[in-house]
N, C-alpha and C positions, 0 to 999 in steps of 0.2 A: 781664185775668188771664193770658190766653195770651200775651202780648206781657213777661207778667212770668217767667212757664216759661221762657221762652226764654233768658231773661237771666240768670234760676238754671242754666241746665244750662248755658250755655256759659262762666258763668264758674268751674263745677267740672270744668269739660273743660281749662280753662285753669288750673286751681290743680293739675290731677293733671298737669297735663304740665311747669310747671315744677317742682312738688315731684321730678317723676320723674329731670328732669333736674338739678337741684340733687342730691339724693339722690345718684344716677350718679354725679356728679360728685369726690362726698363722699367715696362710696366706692372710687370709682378711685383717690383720691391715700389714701387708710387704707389699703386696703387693697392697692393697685397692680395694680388692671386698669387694660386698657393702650388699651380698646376708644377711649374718648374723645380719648388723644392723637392723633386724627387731626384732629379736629373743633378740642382746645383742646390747644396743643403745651403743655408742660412748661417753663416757661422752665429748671428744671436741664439736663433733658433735653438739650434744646439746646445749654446750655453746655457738658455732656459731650462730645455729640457736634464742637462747635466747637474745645473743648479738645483732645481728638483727633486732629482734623484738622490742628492749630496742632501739635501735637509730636512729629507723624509728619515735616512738612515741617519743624520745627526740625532734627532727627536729621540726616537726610539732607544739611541745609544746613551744619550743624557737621560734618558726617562729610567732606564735599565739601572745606570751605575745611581741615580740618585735616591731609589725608592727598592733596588734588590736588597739590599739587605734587613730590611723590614719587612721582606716575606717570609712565610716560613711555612716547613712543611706539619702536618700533624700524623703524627704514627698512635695508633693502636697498640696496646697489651692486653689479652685477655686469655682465658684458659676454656676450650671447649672439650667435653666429650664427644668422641667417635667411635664409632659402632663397623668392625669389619663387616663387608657382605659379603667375602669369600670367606668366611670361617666355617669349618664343618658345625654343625649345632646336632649332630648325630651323640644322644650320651644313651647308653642303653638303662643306664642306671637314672637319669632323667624322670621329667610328668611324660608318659608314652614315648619313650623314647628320647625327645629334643629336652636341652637343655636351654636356659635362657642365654640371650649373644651377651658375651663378653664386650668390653668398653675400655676404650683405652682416654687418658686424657693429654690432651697436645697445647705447649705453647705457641699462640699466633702473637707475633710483634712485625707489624708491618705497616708502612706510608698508607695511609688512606683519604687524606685531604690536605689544603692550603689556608692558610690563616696570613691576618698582617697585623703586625704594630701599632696601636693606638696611643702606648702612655709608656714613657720612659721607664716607668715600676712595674711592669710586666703585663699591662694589660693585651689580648690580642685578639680578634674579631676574625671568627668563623661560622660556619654553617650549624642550623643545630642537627640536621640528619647526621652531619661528619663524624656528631659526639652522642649521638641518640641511645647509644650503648650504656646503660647507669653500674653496669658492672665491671664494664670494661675500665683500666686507669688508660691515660696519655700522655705525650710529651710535644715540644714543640721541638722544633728542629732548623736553626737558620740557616743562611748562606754559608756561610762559615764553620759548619757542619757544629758548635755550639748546643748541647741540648741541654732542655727544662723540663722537668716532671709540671704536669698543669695538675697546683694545688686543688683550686674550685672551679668549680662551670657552672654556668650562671644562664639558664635557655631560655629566648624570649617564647612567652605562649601561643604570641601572637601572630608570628614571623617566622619563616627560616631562619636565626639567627643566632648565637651563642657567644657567648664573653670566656677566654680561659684567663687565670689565675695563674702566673707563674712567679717565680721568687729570681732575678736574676741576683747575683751577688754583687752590692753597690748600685745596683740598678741601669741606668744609662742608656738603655736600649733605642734604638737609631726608629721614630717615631714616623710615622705618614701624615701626609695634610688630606685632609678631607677637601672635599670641593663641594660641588651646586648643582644636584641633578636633575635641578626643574629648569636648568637653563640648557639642557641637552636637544642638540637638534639630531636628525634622520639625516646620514651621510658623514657623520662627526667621525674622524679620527679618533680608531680608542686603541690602547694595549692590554695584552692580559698577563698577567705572570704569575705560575702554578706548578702544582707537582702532577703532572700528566699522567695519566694512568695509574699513580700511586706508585708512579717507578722513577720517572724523568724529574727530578727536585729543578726548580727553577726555569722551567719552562716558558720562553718567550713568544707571545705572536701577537699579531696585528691585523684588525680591518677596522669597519665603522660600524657605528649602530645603523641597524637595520629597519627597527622598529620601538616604539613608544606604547608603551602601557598592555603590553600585552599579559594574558594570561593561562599560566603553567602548572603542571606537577611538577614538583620537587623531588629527587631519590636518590638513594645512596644504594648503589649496586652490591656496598660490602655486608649493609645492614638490613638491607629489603623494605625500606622505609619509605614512603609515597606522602606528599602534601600538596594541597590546592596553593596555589602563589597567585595573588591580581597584580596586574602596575607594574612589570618587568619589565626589563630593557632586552631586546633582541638584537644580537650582534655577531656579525659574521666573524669575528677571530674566532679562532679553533679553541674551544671549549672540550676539556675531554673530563672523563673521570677521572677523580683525584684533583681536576683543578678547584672543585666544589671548596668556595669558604676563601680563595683567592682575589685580587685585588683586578676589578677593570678601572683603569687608567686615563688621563686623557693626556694630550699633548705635554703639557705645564708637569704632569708628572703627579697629578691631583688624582684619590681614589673619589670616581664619580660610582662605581656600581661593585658589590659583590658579586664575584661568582658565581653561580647556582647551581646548574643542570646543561643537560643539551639536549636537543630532542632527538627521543628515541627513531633509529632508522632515517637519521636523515645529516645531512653532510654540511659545514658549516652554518648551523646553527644554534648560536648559543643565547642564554638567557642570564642576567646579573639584577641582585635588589638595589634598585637606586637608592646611593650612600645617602639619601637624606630620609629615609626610614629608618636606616637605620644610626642617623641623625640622631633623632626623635626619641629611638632603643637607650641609646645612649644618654641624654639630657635625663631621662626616666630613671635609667640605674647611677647617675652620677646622685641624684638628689635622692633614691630612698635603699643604694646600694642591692638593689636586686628588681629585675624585671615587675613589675607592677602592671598589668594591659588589662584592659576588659576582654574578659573571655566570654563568645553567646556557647560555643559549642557544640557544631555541626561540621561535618567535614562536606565540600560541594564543589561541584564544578560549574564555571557562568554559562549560562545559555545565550548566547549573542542575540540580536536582533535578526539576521537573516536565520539563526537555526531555528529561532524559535518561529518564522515564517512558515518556515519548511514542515514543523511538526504540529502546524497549529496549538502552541502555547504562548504564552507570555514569555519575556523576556526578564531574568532574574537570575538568580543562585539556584539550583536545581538540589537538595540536599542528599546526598548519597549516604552520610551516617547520621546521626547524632547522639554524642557523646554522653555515657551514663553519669547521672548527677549534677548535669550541667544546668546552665540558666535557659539552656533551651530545652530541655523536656521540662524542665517544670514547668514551664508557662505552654508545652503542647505541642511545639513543631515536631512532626512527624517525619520519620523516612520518605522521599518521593513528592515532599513537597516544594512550593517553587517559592522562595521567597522577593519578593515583588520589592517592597519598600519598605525602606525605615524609619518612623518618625513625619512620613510624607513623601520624602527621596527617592526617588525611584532607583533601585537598584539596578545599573549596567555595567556592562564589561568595558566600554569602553569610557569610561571615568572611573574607572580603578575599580569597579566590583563591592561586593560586599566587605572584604577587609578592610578598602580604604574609608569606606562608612564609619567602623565600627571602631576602626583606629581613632577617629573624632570625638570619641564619648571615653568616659569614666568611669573606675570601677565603682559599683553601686549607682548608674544612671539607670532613671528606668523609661524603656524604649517602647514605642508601638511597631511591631512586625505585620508588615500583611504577606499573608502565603496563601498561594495558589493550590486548591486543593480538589482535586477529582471536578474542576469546572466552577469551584464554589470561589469567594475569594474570602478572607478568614482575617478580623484582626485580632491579634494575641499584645498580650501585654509582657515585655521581659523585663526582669530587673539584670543588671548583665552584674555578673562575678567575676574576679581573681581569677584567671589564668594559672595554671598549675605548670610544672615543669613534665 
């Protein structure tokens, strides 16, 4: 009889644990708890997530083969003198003995940024730090390892931005579509494709925008060349040097942002000028064949609303140079001063800064400045000038 107790209790010990788990399991897919997917996976489940996976690396592979070859690299030629520092300068016949150091001259011809395609006759959109060099000649360089001497460069004054000039033969060149960068959201699927480092030609990667309208310095590590940027796009793909003047992408295979910079000492963060400035760049030099922008001529960085909290100032353009001969020392803004507003507008970082202001006017508008100065607050009158290359 005991030996038959046993055999009742342990087979409702066993009827409650699979009912319990049958049940579970019932209820998990009616109802979609999610506890059992670990034990018994979902075959949908699965195919969603496989599906996924299968159309994030389709994108990227349609976006690659249909817009690579309208990237292209920009190499450098130039000729510098170098000065050995281990050379003896002991001449006994010499001023006191030392002679002056000898100099030898060396060619540099090397990758130094990324450019892309705009016009089947050879037009191509890069950075202007990439080609800030006015002595230096260039070439472009495509997929297809194809090279073009770049005739003219054409640099916006306004903008990071530059136009090169090439001549292909017959013309033909495989063009990019521009897209809509005011319709970019925070989390967007983007690509970047560039010559990385000035070594890696065609460089692929991927994440999302990060941020909206932020603003940066701009620099070219091969030229030493620093610029104030407002109205960036912040995006987590891997931005390196040399991909500077390269194309950000979005799904459809549309350039939404130029390449730019990344920020110094810090890890997946990049920054690109949204394609519809240089839009704008474009529409400009299509109708008078060369960059035409109101230049004030100050070089600055924005004071945000919280820093300017923090220091007790105003919130504005803080001006760190300005420019000799320009439309802003003649009408008086000074080193150190803050500039507050234009015309009324109050000048902030986050509505695009003083570039995107000043991008709204014409050469020969004449504008009201107010700056903030040692406590005082100051209105000047500018007439704004031509931009120079």
């Amino acid at each position: 009889m005991t030996r038959f107790k046993k055999f009742l209790t342990g087979l409702a010990v066993g009827l409650v644990v699979v009912v319990s788990v049958l049940g579970g399991a019932v209820s998990d897919r009616l109802f979609g708890y999610r506890v059992l997917d670990r034990f018994f996976a979902r075959p949908e489940v699965q195919r969603v997530v496989e599906k996924e996976v299968i159309s994030e690396e389709s994108v990227v592979i349609n976006v690659v083969e249909k817009v690579g070859l309208s990237v292209v690299t920009v190499s450098i030629k130039k000729t510098q003198r170098l000065f050995d520092p281990f050379e003896n300068f002991w001449d006994p016949f010499g001023f006191f003995g030392f002679r002056s150091p000898q100099s030898r001259e060396e060619k540099i011809e090397q990758d130094i940024g990324s450019g892309f395609i705009i016009s089947e006759d050879g037009l191509v959109v890069t950075n202007k730090h990439v080609v800030e060099d006015t002595q230096a000649s260039y070439k472009v360089i495509t997929k297809d390892n194809k090279e073009y001497e770049v005739k003219k460069i054409y640099r916006d004054p306004a903008n990071d931005l530059a136009i090169l000039k090439v001549d292909p033969p017959g013309g033909g060149l495989p063009a990019v579509v521009l897209g809509d960068s005011d319709k970019l959201k925070v989390g967007q699927f983007v690509i970047a494709i560039g010559t990385a480092l000035g070594e890696f030609r065609n460089t692929v990667t991927t994440g999302v925008i990060s941020g909206l309208g932020r603003g940066i310095s701009a620099s070219n590590p091969y030229e030493g060349y620093v610029e104030s940027l407002d109205n960036v796009i912040q995006t987590d793909a891997a931005i390196n040097p040399g991909n500077s003047g390269g194309p950000l992408l979005n799904s459809s295979g549309e350039v939404i942002g130029v390449n730019v910079a990344v920020a110094s000492g810090a890890q997946n963060i990049g920054f690109s000028l949204p394609i519809n400035v240089v839009k704008d760049s474009l529409e400009n030099f299509n109708q008078t064949g060369q960059f035409s922008r109101p230049f004030l001529g100050v070089r600055y960085k924005m004071i945000s609303r919280e820093l300017a909290i923090m220091n007790n100032v105003p919130e504005g353009a803080y001006v760190v140079e300005v420019v000799e001969s320009s439309a802003a020392e003649k009408a008086g803004i000074e080193k150190g001063d803050i500039i507050t507003k234009i015309d009324g507008q109050a000048v902030k970082e986050k509505e695009g800064g003083l570039a995107k202001i000043i991008g709204t006017k014409k050469v020969g508008d004449k504008i009201t400045v107010e700056v903030w100065r040692e406590g005082e607050t100051k209105k000047l009158e500018v007439k704004l000038e031509e931009g120079g290359e």
